[in-house]
C-alpha positions in Angstrom: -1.0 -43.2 -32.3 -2.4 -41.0 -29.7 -6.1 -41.1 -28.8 -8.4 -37.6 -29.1 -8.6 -38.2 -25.2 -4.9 -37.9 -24.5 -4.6 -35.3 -27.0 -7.1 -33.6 -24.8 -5.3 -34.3 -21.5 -1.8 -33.3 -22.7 -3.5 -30.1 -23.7 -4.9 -29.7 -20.4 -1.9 -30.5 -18.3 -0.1 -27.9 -20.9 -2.5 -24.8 -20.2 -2.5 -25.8 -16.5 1.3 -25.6 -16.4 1.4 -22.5 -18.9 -1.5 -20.6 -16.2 1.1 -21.6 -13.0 4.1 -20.4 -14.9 3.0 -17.1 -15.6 2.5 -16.2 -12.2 6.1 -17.5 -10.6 9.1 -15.0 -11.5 12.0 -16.7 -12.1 14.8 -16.0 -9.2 17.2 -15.6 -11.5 16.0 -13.0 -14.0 13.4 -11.7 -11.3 11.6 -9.4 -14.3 10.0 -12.4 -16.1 7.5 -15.1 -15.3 9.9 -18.3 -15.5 7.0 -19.2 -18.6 9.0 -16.7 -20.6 12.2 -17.1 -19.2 15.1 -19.2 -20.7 17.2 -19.6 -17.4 18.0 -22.9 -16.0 16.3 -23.0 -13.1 12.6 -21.7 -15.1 13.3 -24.6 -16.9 13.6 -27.0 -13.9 10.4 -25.0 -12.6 8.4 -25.5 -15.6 9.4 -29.4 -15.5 8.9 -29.8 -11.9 5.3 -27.8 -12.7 4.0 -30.4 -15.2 5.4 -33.1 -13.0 3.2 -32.0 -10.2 0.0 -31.5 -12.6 0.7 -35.5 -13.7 1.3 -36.5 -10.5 -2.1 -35.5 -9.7 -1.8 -32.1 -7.4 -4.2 -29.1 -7.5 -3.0 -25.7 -8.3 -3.0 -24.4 -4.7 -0.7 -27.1 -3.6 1.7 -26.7 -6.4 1.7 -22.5 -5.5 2.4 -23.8 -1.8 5.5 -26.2 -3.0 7.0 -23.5 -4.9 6.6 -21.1 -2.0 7.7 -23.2 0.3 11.0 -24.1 -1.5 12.1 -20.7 -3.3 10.1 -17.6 -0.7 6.8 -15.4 -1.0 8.8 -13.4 -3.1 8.9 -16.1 -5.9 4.9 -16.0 -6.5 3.6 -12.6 -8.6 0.4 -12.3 -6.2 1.5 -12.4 -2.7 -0.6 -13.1 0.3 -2.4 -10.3 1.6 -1.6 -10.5 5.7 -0.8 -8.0 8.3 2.6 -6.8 6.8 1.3 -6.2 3.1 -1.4 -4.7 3.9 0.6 -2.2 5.8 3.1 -2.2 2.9 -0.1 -0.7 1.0 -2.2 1.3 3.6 1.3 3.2 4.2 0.6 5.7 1.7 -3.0 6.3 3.2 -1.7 6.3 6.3 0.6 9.2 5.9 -1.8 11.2 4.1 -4.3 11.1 6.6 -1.8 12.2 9.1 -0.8 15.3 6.9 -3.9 16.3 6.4 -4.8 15.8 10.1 -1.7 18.1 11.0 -2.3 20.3 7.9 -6.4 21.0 9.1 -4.8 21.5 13.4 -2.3 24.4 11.8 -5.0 25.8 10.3 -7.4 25.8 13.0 -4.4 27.2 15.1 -4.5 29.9 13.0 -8.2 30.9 13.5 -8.0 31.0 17.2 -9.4 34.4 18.7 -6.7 36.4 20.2 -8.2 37.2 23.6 -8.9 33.1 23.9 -4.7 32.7 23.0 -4.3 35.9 25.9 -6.4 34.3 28.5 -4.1 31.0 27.8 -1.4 32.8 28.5 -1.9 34.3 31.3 -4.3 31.4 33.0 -2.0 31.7 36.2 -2.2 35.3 37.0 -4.6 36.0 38.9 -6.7 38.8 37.4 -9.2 41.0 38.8 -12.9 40.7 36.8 -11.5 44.5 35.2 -8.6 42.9 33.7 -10.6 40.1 32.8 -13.3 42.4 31.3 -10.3 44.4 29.4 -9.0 41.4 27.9 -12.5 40.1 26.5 -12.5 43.4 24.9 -9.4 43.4 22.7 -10.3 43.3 19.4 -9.6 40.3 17.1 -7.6 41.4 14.4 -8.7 40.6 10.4 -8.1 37.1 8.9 -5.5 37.2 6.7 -6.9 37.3 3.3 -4.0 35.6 0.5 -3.2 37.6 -2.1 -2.5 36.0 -5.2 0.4 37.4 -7.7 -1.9 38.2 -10.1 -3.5 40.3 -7.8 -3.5 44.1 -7.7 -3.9 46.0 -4.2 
């Protein structure tokens, strides 16, 4: 008959192995942790999981084994390096530089006319007149948007 103290272990090797399982997807199904997979090989895994445990190996090094033999791909929380933290700053990224290119159109389109005339014509030589003229064209109105529920 089994003592209350290998009850107690069993039960702890179990949970251990249970805990492990539910974060390695099965490569078969690739949808479910091989704990709640019936495949063959998530059976194989499981066993080779609670062999591990008996065998005296921590947690870590049972992850490591599994990625080692089967890919990152194979463990649900991946390592966070250089390529997946690109994988998720990508979004950010690309936001950022639409709203950077988004905030220069607009700023383009609040430039002064006489500064976008002087630009143009920075090579001609000009005499202080035409430079005086040019100063004094008139900047034309923002343009306001009108809305479509808006009545001129």
């Amino acid at each position: 008959m089994a003592t209350e103290e290998d009850v107690k272990q069993r039960q702890i090797v179990e949970d251990r192995a249970r805990n492990i399982s539910h974060n390695v997807r099965c490569t078969e199904c690739g949808s479910q942790s091989i704990e709640d997979s019936q495949a063959d090989v998530a059976v194989l895994l499981r066993r080779l999981i609670r062999d591990e445990i008996k065998s005296g190996k921590s947690d870590k090094e049972i992850y490591k084994k599994i990625e080692d033999n089967f890919g990152e791909t194979v463990l649900y929380a991946p390592k966070f390096d250089i390529q997946t933290a690109t994988i998720w700053l990508s979004p950010v990224i690309v936001g950022g530089v639409a709203a950077g290119v988004w905030a220069y159109q607009k700023h383009r389109q609040g430039t002064n006319v006489h500064i976008m005339a002087l630009n143009l014509v920075r090579w001609v030589p000009l005499t202080p007149r035409d430079k005086e003229t040019m100063i004094d064209i008139p900047t034309p109105p923002l343009l306001t948007r009108r809305w479509w529920w808006t009545v001129k």
